[in-house]
Structure formats: structure tokens, C-alpha cells
N, C-alpha and C positions, 0 to 999 in steps of 0.2 A: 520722102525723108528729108530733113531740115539739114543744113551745113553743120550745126552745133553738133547734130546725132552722127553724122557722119566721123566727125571731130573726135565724139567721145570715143566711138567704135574701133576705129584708127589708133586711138592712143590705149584702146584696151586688149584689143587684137594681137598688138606686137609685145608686149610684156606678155600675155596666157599663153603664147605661142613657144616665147624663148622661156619659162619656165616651164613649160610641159616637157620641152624636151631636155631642160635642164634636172628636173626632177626624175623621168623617164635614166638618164646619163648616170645618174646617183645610185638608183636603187639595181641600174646595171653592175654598175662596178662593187656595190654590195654583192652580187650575184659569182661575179669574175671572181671576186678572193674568195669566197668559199668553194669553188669547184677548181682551181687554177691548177690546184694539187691534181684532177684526174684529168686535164689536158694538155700539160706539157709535157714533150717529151715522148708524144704515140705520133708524131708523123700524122695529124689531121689535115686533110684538103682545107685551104681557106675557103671555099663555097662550105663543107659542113660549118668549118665556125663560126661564119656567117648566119647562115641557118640556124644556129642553135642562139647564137644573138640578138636575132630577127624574132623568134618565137618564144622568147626569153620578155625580150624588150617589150612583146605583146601583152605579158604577161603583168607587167607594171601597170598599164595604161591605166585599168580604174583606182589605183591607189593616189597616181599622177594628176590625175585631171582635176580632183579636190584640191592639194597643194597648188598647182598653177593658177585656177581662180582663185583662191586668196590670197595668193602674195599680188595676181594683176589686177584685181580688183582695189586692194589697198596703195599698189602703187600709180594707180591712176589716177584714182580720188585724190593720194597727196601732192603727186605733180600738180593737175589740178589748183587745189588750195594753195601749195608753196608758189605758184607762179600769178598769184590771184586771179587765176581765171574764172574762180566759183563767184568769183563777187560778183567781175565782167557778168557774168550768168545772172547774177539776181538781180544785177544792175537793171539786165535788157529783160528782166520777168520769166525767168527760167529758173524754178524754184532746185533743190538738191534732189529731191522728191525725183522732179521732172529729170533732172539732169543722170539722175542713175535707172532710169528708164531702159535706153539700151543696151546697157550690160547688163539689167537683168531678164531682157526679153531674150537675149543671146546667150546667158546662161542658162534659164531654163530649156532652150534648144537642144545647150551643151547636157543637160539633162536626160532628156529623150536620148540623145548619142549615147550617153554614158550609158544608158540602159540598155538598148539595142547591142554595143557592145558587148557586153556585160553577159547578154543571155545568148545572143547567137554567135559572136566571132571567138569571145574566151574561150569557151569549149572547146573550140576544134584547133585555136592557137595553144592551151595548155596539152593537150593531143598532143598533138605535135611536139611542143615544147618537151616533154617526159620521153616521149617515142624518144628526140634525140641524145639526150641528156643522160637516157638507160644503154644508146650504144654508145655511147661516147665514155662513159665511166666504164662500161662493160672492157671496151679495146685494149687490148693491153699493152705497156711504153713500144717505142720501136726498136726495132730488132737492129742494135748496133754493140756489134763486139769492138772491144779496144785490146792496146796489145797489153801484155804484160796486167789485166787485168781478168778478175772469174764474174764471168757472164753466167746469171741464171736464168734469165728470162723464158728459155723454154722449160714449160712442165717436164719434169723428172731426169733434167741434165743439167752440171755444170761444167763450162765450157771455157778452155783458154788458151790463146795462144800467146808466143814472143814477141813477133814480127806479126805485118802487114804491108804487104804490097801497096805500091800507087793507087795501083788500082780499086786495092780491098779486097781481092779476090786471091792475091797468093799469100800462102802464110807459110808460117816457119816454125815447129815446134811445138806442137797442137797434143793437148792434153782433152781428154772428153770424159768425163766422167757419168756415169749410166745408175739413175736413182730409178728407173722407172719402176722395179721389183719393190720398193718400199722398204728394203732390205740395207741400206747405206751404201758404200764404196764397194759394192762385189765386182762392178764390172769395169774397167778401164780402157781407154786406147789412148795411144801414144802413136804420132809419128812427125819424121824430121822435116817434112814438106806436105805441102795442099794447096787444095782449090778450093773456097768456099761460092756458089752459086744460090739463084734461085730459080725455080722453074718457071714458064712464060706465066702461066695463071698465078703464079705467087700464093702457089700450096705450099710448096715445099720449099725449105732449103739442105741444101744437095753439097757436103763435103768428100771432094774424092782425093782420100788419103794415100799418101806411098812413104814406105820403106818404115813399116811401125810395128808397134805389138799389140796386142789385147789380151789383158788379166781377165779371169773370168773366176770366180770362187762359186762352188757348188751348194749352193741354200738350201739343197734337197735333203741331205744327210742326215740322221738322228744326234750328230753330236756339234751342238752347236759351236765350240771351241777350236773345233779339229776338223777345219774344210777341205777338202782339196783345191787347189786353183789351178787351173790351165792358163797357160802360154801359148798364144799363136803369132808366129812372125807373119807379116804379109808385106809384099810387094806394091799391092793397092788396093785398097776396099772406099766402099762407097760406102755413107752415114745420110739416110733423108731424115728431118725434121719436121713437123708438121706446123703450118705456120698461120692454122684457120682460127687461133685464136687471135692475131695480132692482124685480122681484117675488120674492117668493119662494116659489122653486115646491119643491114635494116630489121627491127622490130617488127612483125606483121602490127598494123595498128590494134586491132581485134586481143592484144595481148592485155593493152590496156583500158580498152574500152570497159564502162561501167561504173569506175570511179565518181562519185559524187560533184568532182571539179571539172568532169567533162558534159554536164546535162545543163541543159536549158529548164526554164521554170516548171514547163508542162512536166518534164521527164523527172524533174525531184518531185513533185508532188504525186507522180505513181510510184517513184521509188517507194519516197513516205509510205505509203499507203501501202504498199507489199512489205515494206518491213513490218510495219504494225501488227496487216493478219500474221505473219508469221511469228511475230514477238505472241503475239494472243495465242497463239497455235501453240506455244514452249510452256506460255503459264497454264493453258487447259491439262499440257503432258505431263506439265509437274504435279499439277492437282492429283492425275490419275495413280501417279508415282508413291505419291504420299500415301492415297489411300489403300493401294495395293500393298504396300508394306505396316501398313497400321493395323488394313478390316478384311487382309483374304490370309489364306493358311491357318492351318489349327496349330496352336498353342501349344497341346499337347493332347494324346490319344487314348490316353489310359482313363478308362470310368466317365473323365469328361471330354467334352470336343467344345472350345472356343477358338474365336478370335482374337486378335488383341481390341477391338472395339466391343468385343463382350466382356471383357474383363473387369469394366462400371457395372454390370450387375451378375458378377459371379462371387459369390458367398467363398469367401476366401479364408474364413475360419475353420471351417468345416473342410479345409482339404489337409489333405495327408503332408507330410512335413519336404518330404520329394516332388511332388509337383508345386507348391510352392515354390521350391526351389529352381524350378524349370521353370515357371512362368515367368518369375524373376530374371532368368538369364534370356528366355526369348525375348523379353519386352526391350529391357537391356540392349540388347542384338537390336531391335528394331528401329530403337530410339538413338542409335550409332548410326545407322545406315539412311534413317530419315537427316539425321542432322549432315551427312554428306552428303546426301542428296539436295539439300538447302545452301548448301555452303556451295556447289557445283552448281544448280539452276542460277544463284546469286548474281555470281562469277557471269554466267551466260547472258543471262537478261543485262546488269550490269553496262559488258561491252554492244549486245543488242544496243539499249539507249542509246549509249555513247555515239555508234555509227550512224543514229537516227538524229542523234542532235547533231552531228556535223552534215548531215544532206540540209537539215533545216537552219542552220548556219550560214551555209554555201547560198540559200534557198533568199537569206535575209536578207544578205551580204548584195543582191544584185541590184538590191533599191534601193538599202543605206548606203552606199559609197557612192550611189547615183542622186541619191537627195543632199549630199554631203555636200555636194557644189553648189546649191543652193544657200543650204543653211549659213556655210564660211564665206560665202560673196553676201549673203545679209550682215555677217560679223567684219568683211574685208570692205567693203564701201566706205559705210556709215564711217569705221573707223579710220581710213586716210582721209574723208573730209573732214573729220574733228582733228586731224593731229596736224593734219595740214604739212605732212612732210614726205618728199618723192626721194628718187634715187635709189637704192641698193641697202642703204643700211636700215634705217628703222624699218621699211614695208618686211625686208628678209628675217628681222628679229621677231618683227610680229609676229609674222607668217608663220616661222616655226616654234613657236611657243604657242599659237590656239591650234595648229595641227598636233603640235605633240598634246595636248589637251585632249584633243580628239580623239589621236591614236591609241592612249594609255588608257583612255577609258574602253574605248570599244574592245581593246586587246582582253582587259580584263574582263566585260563581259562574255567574249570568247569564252574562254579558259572556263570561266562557271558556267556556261551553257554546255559545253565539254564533260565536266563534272556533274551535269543534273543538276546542279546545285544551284540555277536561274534556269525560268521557260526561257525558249525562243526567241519570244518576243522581247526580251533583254536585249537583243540584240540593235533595237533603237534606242538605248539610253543614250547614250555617247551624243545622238543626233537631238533626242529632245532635251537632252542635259544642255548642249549650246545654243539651243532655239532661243528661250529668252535671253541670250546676251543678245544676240541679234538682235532682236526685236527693240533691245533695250537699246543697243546703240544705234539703232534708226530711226529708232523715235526721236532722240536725243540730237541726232545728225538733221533732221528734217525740222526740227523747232530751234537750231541755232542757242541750244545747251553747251553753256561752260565749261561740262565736265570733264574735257582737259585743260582749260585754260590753268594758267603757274598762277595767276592772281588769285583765281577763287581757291585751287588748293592752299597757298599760304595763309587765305585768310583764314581756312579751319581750321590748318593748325596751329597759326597763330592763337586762335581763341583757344581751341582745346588744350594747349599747352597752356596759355595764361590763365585758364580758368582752374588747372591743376596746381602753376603758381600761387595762385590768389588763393587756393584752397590751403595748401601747407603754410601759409605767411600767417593765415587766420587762426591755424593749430596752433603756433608757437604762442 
């Protein structure tokens, strides 16, 4: 390897590196606001939030690694030209050709990763990711009473006291109200001191009340207006709470195994393949369905015996003014119950497709967003050597104006792949939509084309505007 390749490598290496992880950071904190609402506030170990960040943050990688080749790709190329180093290069016989060499011998590497990624580690990082993400929204806030305010948090109590000790542990004037009957406010306790604890396993929490009462009204009665309530003074009573909702228990993985976003290529394409026979298995039973209700049962029994598929050659003049009238109303009957049945099969195959085009979505998705680094470092090169500008501003505007290019198309090829509405294979438009700007702007980078220079665009619009001049001057 030459000093110049080493050079390039170095200078291309540390910009893909700090926008991977810069991009990676982005679509994290996209991640963080919409779920923020079901992690604050449940008392999570930082090891789970971690975890759930960590397999979160995996989850980014193939969306990440397109956007950081093309913004280090363009910001290479333009340091590069801004610093006239490409010249130094053609100067010493080192065409741009040649010079973008090994950033694209190392992006198509980063290619194979992206794919490898993509089919074997996704899988088991989205796993994972959902596994934690379902207890984690599952857990419910933490179990903290304040004073002076009503505490619901446990299923079918509301709970409040005055006071709170230093500790948290003594209180003062403790109201509990008892929904668990589904019935409202039947049962009450009250008293002037307690203990609130919890048990070593942190099942339970454990109030041992003194010097209180309990309202109890009788739900059992025929008159719902007119209950009786019972009164009990007590000295001390004990109240457990059950507190296995506000643990957080692990997922068996096996809950969510099967999902489409957790297979590799080999495993959607048997999926595909067992959806289909069974999609083909629903249209064969709707066939059957149809025909059963059109060409089995007779019509009617009197004199004559038809079907309703004998009814094309049954002499319908010649029958009595009553079974006319019945064949009318079975056909009728038939021709209701076949069109629910159409409108129900519809419904079924419908969502069938639907779940079949998202495996073959997933299935696409693992070689377009892996060819994508290619495609965008053919559009991120060529294009910092023509603009000839480094630094953070113009490579970042670029960058995100041919990704959001990218994105909006592939998004909406989704959506219509989603809908039937495009095959599958829609699902490289996006990639062969930007293929020729690539192409076009390497061409163009590699032949030392003007077509960003400011001179050559002024001169066209100077001509096109003066020739639009010259055109109205000649009207008057």
C-alpha cells in the first residue's frame, strides 16, 4: 500500500467513524423521546437502560452506516480539493479515479459488513431489543406514596396518607380505599398510625395499621340503594399488597420469536414460502365455499328437486307462481351469503398479502440498505471533488439532502409494497433511482467537468436570460 492510499484511508476513516456514531446518537435520541414517557419514573436498574440502549442502538446500525459513508465520503473528497491536494495528486500522476480507489475498496468491505450485519446480528439484536422494550413499557411507575396526596398505583386501591416518617415507613392518618369488588367506595379503612413495609422478595407491601376503622357496605342485597355497612373498630390489622406488577420480569424470548424482523434471509424465504401454500390453501377453501353455497342443497322439494347451479336450465315458466317465489328467495339467501363470504375471504387474503409483503420487505431491506453505501459514496466522492469544499457545513447539507432523497423514496416504496399496490422488487427503486446521479457525477469528477463551476453556470444563465431579452426587445 502506497503513502497517498494510506493518506486517503486516514483521512476517510475518521470522519465514517465520528458520523456513524454521530448518526447512530441521532436516531437514538429519536428513540429516547418516544418511549421516555414509559421509563421514567418505574425505578429501572441503569444495567437494564443500558441494555435496552445498547440493543436499541443495534438496531440503527444499517440505517447509520449509508448516512456516515456519504457525508465521509464527500467530506474527504472536499478537504482534499479545498486544500489542493487533488492537484498535488494529478500533479504526481494520481488520477481522482485512482485517488478514490481506497475508499471504495473499503466501502465495498463496509458492504459485505453491512450485510453480514443485517442478516445475522439484527435478528437476534432486534430480539432482544423488543424482549426489553415489552418489559420495560410492561413495569409499571414506582411504588412511591407522598403525603397528603391519593396514590393509585396499586390495581383496585386508592391509598393516602398525612404524614410520613423519615424513614417512609411511619405514617399518620392513612385512608385506603378498596375498589377491588369493582363496585366503587364499598370498603374503607382508616386509621390514626402505621407502618408501611415490604417483604424481603419485594412481593408484597405490608401496612400494619393501629387504632382504626373499616366501612364495609354489603353488595350482596336485592336493593341496590338501601345497603347495610358494617363498622369495625380495630386495634391493629395488617393490609398485604401485591407488588408483582411493579417487578420487572424477563420475557421468555420464545414469546416473540417468529416475527419477520427477527429471520435471517434463509428463514424469510421458508417463511414466504409457507405463507403462500397457505394463502393458496384459503383461495382453494374459498373456491369450495362458493361452490357449496351456489351447486349443493335443493332449492326446493315439491314436484321439482334443483340446485341453484341448475337453475340455467330450469324451465321457469312452466312452474307454479309459489315455487317461483321460493327459488327467488333461496337464490337471494345465496347470493347474500356468497357475497359475505367474498367480502370475508377478501378481508383474509388481503391481510395474508399484506404480512407476506412485509417478510419480503424485511427480506429486500437486507441488501438495499447494504448496497446503499455504495450507491451514496458513488454520489459522496465524485461530488466533494467537484465542490471542492471540506469541513462540516456544505458535506452535512449535502449529506442530508441525497439521504432524505433516499429515504422518501424508499419510505414510499414501503408503504406501496404494504398496500399491494408495487411488487417487492420496488423495493430498489430508491437505489436504482440514485444510481445514475452517481454514475453521472463520477463521470463528471473523473473527466475534470465544470459542472459546478460559478463561471460556467453564469454563462448559461447569462445566455438563457439574454436570449429571453433579445426575444421580447424583437416583439416590441
Amino acid at each position: 500500500m502506497k503513502k497517498v492510499d494510506r493518506l486517503i484511508l486516514r483521512s476517510f476513516v475518521g470522519p465514517l467513524v465520528l458520523t456513524f456514531l454521530l448518526s447512530v446518537f441521532v436516531l437514538l435520541m429519536q428513540f429516547l423521546w418516544k418511549y421516555i414517557d414509559d421509563m421514567v419514573g418505574k425505578g429501572l436498574d441503569f444495567w437494564i437502560i443500558a441494555q435496552l440502549l445498547f440493543y436499541a442502538s443495534a438496531t440503527f446500525v444499517p440505517m447509520a452506516l449509508p448516512i456516515a459513508t456519504l457525508f465521509a465520503s464527500i467530506m474527504t473528497m472536499g478537504n482534499f480539493g479545498e486544500k489542493y491536494e487533488l492537484i498535488a495528486m494529478k500533479a504526481g500522476g494520481i488520477s481522482i479515479k485512482r485517488a478514490m480507489m481506497p475508499m471504495a475498496l473499503m466501502v465495498m468491505l463496509l458492504t459485505g459488513v453491512a450485510f453480514y450485519f443485517a442478516n445475522n446480528i439484527m435478528p437476534v439484536a432486534v430480539l432482544k431489543y423488543k424482549m426489553t422494550l415489552y418489559d420495560v413499557t410492561r413495569k409499571k411507575p414506582a411504588l412511591n406514596i407522598k403525603p397528603s396526596e391519593y396514590y393509585s398505583g396499586i390495581d383496585g386501591y386508592v391509598i393516602r396518607v398525612d404524614e410520613k416518617g423519615k424513614d417512609d415507613k411511619d405514617l399518620k392518618n392513612i385512608t385506603i380505599y378498596d375498589h377491588s369488588e369493582g363496585m366503587g367506595n364499598v370498603s374503607v379503612t382508616v386509621a390514626k398510625t402505621g407502618k408501611m413495609t415490604v417483604t424481603e422478595d419485594e412481593r408484597y407491601l405490608v401496612f400494619d395499621l393501629f387504632d382504626g376503622y373499616s366501612y364495609m357496605e354489603n353488595i350482596k342485597g336485592d336493593n341496590f340503594f338501601h345497603r347495610p355497612m358494617t363498622r369495625v373498630k380495630f386495634a391493629e390489622q395488617t393490609m398485604q399488597f401485591d407488588l408483582s406488577a411493579f417487578a420487572f420480569n424477563k420475557t421468555d424470548k420464545d414469546y416473540f420469536k417468529g416475527s419477520y424482523q427477527m429471520m435471517n434471509v434463509s428463514q424469510l424465504n421458508e417463511a414466504i414460502d409457507t405463507l403462500l401454500l397457505k394463502r393458496k390453501g384459503k383461495i382453494g377453501e374459498f373456491k369450495e365455499t362458493v361452490v357449496k353455497h351456489l351447486c349443493k342443497g335443493d332449492v326446493f322439494k315439491d314436484n321439482v328437486e334443483a340446485s341453484m347451479c341448475d337453475l340455467a336450465f330450469l324451465d321457469m315458466d312452466n312452474l307454479p307462481h309459489y315455487q317461483k317465489a321460493r327459488i327467488k328467495e333461496r337464490a337471494m339467501h345465496s347470493a347474500r351469503t356468497v357475497n359475505e363470504d367474498i367480502a370475508m375471504y377478501s378481508q383474509m387474503l388481503q391481510n395474508d398479502q399484506e404480512y407476506i409483503n412485509r417478510h419480503a420487505i424485511e427480506w429486500h431491506q437486507k441488501y438495499t440498505l447494504s448496497i446503499a453505501c455504495l450507491v451514496l459514496f458513488l454520489i459522496g466522492a465524485p461530488f466533494g471533488s467537484i465542490v471542492r469544499k471540506g469541513g462540516l457545513g456544505l458535506p452535512m447539507v449535502a449529506s442530508v439532502i441525497f439521504f432524505v432523497l433516499y429515504y422518501v423514496i424508499n419510505t414510499i416504496c414501503i408503504k406501496a409494497i404494504r398496500e399491494a399496490a408495487m411488487p417487492p422488487i420496488g423495493m430498489w427503486i430508491s437505489t436504482v433511482a440514485l444510481l445514475p446521479l452517481g454514475l453521472f457525477l463520477t463521470i463528471k469528477a473523473t473527466t475534470d467537468s465544470s459542472v459546478f463551476d460559478k463561471s460556467t453556470w453564469s454563462k448559461i444563465l447569462q445566455k438563457l436570460f439574454g436570449n429571453i431579452f433579445k426575444s421580447k426587445v424583437c416583439r416590441k
